[in-house]
KEKE-3310 file (N, C-alpha, C; in steps of 0.2 Angstrom, whole numbers, plus 5000, padded with zeros to 4 digits):
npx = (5573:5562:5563:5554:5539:5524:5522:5525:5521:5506:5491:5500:5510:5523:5518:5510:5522:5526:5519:5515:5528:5527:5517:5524:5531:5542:5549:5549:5556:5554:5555:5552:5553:5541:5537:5527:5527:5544:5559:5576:5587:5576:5576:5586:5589:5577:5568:5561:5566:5580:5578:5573:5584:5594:5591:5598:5606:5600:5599:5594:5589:5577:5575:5565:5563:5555:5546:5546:5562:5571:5568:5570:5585:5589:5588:5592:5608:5618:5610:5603:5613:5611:5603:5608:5619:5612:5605:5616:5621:5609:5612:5624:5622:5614:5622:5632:5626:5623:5631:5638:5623:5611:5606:5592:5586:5574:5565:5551:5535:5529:5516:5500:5494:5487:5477:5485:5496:5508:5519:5527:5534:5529:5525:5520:5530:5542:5545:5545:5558:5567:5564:5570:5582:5587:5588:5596:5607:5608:5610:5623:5632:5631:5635:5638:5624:5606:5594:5576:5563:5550:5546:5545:5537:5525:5525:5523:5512:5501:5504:5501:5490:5480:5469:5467:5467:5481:5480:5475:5462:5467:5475:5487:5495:5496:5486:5479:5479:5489:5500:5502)
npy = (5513:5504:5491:5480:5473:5470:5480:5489:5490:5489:5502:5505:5510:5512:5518:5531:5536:5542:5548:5559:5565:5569:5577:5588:5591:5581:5569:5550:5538:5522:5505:5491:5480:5469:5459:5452:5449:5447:5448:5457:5444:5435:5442:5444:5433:5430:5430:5441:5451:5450:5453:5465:5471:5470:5477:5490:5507:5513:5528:5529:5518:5512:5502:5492:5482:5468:5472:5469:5466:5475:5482:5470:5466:5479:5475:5464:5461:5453:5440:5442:5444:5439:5446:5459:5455:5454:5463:5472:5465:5464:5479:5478:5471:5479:5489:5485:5484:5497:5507:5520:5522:5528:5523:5519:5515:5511:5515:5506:5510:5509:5498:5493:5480:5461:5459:5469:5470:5476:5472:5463:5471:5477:5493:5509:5516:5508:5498:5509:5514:5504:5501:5512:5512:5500:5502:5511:5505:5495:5504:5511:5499:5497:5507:5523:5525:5530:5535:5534:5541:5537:5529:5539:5549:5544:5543:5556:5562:5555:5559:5572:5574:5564:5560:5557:5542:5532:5518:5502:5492:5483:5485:5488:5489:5502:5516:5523:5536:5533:5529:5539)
npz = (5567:5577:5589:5599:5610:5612:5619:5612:5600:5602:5600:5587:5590:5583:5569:5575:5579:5567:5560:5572:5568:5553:5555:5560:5552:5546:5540:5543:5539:5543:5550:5559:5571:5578:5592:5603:5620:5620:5622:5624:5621:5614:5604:5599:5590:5581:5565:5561:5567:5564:5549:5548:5553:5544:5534:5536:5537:5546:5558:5571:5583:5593:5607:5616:5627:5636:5648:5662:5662:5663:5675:5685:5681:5687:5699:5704:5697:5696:5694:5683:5673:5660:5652:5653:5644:5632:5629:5625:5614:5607:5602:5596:5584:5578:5576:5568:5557:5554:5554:5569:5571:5581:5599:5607:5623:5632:5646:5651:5656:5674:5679:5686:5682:5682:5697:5705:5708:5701:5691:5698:5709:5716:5717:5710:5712:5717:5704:5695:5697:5697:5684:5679:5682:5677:5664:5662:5665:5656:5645:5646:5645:5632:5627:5623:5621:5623:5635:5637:5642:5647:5660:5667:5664:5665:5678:5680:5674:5682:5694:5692:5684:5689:5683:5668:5660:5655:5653:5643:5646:5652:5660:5659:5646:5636:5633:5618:5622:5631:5624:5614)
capx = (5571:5559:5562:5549:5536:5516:5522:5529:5515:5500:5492:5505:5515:5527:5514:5510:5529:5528:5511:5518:5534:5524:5512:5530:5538:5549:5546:5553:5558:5553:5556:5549:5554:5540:5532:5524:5532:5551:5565:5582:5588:5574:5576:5594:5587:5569:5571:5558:5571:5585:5576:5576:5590:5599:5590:5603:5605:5598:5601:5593:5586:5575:5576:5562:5564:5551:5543:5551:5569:5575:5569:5574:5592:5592:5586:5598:5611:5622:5606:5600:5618:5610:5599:5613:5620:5608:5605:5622:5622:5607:5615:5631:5618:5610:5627:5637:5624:5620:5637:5635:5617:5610:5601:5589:5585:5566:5564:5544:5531:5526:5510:5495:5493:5481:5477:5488:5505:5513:5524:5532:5538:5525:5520:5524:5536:5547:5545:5548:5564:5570:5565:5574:5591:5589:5586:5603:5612:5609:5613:5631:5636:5630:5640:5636:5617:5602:5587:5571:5562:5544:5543:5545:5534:5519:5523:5521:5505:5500:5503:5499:5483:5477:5460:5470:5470:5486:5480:5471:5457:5472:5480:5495:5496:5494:5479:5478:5484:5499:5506:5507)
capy = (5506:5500:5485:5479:5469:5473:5490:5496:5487:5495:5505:5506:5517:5515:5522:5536:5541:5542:5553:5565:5568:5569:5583:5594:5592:5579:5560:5546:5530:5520:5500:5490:5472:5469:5455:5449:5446:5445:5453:5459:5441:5433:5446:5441:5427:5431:5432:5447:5455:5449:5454:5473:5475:5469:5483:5495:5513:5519:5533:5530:5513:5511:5497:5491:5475:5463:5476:5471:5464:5481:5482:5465:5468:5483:5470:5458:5460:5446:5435:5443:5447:5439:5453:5464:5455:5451:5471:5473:5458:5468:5484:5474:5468:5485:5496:5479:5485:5505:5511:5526:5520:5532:5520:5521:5509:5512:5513:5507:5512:5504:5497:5487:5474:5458:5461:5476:5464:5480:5468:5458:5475:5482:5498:5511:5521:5506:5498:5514:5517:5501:5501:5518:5509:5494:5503:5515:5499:5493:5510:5511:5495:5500:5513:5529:5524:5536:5532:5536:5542:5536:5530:5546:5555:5541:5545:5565:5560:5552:5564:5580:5572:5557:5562:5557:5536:5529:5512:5501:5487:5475:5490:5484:5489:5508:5515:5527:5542:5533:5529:5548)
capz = (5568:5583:5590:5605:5610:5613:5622:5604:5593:5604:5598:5583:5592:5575:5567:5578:5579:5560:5560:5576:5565:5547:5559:5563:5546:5547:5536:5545:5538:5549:5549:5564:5572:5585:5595:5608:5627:5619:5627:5620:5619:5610:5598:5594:5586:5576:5559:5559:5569:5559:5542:5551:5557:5540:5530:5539:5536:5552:5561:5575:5585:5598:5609:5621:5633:5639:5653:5668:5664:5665:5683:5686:5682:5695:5707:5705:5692:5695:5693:5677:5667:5654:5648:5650:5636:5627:5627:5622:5607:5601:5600:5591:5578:5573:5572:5561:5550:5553:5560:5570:5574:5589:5600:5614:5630:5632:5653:5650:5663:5675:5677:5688:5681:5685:5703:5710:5707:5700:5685:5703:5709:5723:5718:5703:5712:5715:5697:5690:5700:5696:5678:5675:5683:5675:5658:5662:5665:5648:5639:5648:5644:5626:5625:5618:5620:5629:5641:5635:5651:5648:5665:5671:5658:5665:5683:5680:5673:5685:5700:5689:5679:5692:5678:5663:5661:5652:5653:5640:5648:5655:5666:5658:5639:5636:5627:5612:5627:5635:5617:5613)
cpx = (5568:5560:5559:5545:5528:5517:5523:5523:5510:5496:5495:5507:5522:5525:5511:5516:5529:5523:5515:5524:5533:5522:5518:5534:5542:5546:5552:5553:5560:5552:5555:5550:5549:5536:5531:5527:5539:5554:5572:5585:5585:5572:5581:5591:5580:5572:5566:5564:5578:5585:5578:5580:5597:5598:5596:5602:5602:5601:5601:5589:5583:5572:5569:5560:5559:5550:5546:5557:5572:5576:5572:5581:5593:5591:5591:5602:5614:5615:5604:5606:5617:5609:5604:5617:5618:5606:5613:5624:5616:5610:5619:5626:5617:5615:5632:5633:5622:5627:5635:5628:5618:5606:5599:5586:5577:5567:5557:5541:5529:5517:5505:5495:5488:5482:5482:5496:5509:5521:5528:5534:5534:5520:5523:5529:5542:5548:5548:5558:5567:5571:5571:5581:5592:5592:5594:5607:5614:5612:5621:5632:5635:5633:5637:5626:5614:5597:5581:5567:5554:5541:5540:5540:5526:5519:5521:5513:5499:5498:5500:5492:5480:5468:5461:5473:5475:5485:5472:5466:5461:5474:5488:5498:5494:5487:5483:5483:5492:5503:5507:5509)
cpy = (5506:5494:5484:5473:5471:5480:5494:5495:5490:5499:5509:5511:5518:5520:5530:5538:5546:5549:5560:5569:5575:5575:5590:5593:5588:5571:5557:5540:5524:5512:5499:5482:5470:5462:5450:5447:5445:5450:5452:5452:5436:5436:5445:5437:5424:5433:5440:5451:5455:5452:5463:5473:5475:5472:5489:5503:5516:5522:5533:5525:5513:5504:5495:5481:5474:5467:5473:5466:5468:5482:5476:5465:5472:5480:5467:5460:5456:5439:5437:5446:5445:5444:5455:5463:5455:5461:5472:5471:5463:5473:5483:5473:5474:5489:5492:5483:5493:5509:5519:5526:5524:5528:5521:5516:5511:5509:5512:5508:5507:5502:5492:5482:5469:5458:5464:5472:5472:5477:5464:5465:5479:5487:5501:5513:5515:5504:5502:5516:5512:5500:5506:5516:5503:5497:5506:5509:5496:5499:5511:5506:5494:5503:5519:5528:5528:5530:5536:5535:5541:5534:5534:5550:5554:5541:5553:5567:5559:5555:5570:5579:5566:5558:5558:5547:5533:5522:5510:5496:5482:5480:5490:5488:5497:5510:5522:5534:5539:5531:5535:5551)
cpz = (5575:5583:5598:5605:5609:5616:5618:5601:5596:5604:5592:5584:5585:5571:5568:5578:5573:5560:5564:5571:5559:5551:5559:5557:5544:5543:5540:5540:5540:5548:5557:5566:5578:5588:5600:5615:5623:5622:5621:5618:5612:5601:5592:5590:5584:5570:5558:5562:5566:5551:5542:5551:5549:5537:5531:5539:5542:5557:5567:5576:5592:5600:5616:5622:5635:5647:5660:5668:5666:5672:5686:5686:5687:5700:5709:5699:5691:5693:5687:5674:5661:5647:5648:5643:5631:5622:5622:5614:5603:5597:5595:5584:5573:5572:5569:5557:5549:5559:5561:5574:5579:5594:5607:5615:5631:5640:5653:5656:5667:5677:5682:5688:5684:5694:5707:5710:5704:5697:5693:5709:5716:5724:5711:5706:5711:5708:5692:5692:5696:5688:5675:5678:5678:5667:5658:5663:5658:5644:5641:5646:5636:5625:5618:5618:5625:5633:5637:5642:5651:5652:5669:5669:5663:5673:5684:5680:5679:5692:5698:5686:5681:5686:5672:5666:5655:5649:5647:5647:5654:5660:5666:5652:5640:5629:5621:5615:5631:5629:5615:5618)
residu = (UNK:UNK:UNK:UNK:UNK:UNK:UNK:UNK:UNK:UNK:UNK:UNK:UNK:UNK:UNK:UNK:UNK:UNK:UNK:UNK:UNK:UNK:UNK:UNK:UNK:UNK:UNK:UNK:UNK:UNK:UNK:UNK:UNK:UNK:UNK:UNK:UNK:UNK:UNK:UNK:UNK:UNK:UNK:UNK:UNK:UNK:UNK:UNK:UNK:UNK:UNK:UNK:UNK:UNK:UNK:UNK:UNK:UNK:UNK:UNK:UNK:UNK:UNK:UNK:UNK:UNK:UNK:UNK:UNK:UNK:UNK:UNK:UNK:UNK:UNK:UNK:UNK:UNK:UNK:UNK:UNK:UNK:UNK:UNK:UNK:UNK:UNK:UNK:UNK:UNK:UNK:UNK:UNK:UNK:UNK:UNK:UNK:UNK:UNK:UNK:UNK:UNK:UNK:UNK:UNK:UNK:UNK:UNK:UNK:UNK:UNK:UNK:UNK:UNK:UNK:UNK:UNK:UNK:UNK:UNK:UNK:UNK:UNK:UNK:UNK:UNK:UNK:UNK:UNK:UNK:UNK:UNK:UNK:UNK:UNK:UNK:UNK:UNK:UNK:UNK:UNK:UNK:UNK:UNK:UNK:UNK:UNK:UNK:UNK:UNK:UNK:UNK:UNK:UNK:UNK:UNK:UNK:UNK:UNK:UNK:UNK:UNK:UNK:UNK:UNK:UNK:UNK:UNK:UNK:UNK:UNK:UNK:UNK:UNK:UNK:UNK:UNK:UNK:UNK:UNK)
# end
């Protein structure tokens, strides 16, 4: 199960998961809740995400948050404890229906954005630092849930392949290369 916003839907990175898998042997069964600037809370209560999530049977869900509440929470958490619920409430939703569910916290990259604003946050290294706490904040009060380090993958990138662009037009959205 994906559930996301434009950072999952992108490039139909659903799709690409499925393909990469299909490439190495493996068929995924793959169901999708995704849309547009939401975050974990607005997710609780979309019936596309509700429709997902009640199919059940999954083994394994990945979770991706409105690109920078993650870093937000590690900013201020007392000011943002909602997310953390909200993180949590999703979790609740998807293993009522797929006990055992494996689920992962999506830390997403950070990114430019319209004039150098770096999503509120400065630059990428902060952004990044804060996203990959904000993101491990939510998988511990998950319980039993991982991190998905794709921050880290797009800083690697970045310092090892400054040649190699991630970014679609907006400097924001990934292109065709930062989805795989």
């Amino acid at each position: 199960l994906c559930i996301g916003n434009s950072f999952t839907y992108y490039c139909s990175c659903p799709a690409l998961l499925k393909e990469i898998a299909w490439n190495e042997g493996h068929y995924l069964d793959l169901a999708a809740a995704l849309k547009g600037g939401q975050n974990f809370g607005q997710h609780c209560s979309l019936n596309v995400s509700a429709d997902a999530i009640a199919k059940g049977g999954y083994d394994l869900a990945v979770m991706q948050d409105q690109s920078q509440t993650p870093a937000r929470l590690a900013q201020d958490r007392k000011a943002n404890q909602e997310s953390l619920d909200d993180a949590v409430a999703l979790a609740e939703k998807i293993r009522a229906e797929s006990p055992g569910c494996k689920i992962i916290v999506e830390s997403t990259w950070s990114y430019v954005g319209k004039e150098g604003e770096y999503g509120g946050f400065g630059d990428h290294k902060t952004f990044e630092k804060l996203s990959l706490k904000g993101s491990s904040i939510m998988a511990k009060a998950i319980g039993d849930a991982k991190v998905s380090h794709i921050a880290e993958a797009y800083a690697l990138v970045r310092k090892e392949r400054p040649d190699i662009n991630l970014f679609a037009a907006d400097n924001k959205h990934q292109d065709i290369l930062g989805s795989y």
